[in-house]
N, C-alpha and C positions, 0 to 999 in steps of 0.2 A: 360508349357504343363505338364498335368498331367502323371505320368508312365503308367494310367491304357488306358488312350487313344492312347500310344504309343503300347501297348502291344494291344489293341484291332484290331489298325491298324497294326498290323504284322498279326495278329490272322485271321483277314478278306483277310489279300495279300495271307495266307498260305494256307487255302480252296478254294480261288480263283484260286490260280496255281494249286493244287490238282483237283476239277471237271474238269475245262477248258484242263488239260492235258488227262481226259479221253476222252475226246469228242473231240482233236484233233485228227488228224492220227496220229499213231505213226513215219511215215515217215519223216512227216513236223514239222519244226521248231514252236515253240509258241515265237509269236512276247514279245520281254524285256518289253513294255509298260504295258503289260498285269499282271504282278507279280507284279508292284510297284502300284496298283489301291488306296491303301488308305492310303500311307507314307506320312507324311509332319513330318518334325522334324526340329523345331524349336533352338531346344538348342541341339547341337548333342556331350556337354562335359558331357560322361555319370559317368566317375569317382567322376566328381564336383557332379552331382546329387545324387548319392549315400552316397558322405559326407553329404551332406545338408542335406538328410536323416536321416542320423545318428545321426549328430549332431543335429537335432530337437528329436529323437528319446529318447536321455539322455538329452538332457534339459526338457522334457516335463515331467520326472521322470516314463515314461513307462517302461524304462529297471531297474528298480527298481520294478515296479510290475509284469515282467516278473520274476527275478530270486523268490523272494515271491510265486509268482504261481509256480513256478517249484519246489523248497523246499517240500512247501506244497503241493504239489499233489504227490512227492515222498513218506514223510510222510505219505500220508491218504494211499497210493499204499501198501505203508508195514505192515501199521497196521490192513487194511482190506484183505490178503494177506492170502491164506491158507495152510503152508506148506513149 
């Protein structure tokens, strides 16, 4: 499962509990089933997914064109820089 689907379904539970709590009473409880509307989690080892991450990250040679962009855009920063 993708991160950005993981994160969509949080994203959709957390607007979900936010309207639905204004439109209850404030007296009454909002039933549990009602918060978890669009969670499935398939792989729930999120440490492991975050190495996986990473380790594709520097294999792919992306953290190589990250520090590259970051040099260089310090560079152009100081040289176009007034003062």
């Amino acid at each position: 499962m993708k991160p950005w689907s993981i994160l969509g379904g949080f994203t959709v539970s957390l607007w979900t509990t936010i309207l639905l709590s204004s439109t209850v009473n404030a007296q009454s409880k909002m039933p549990v089933n009602w918060t978890v509307l669009a969670q499935t989690i398939n792989d729930p080892d999120l440490l492991g997914q975050i190495q996986k991450s990473f380790n594709h990250f520097v294999q792919t040679g992306q953290v190589w064109a990250l520090l590259i962009g970051l040099v260089v855009g310090y560079l152009i920063r100081n040289l176009t820089s007034y003062g």
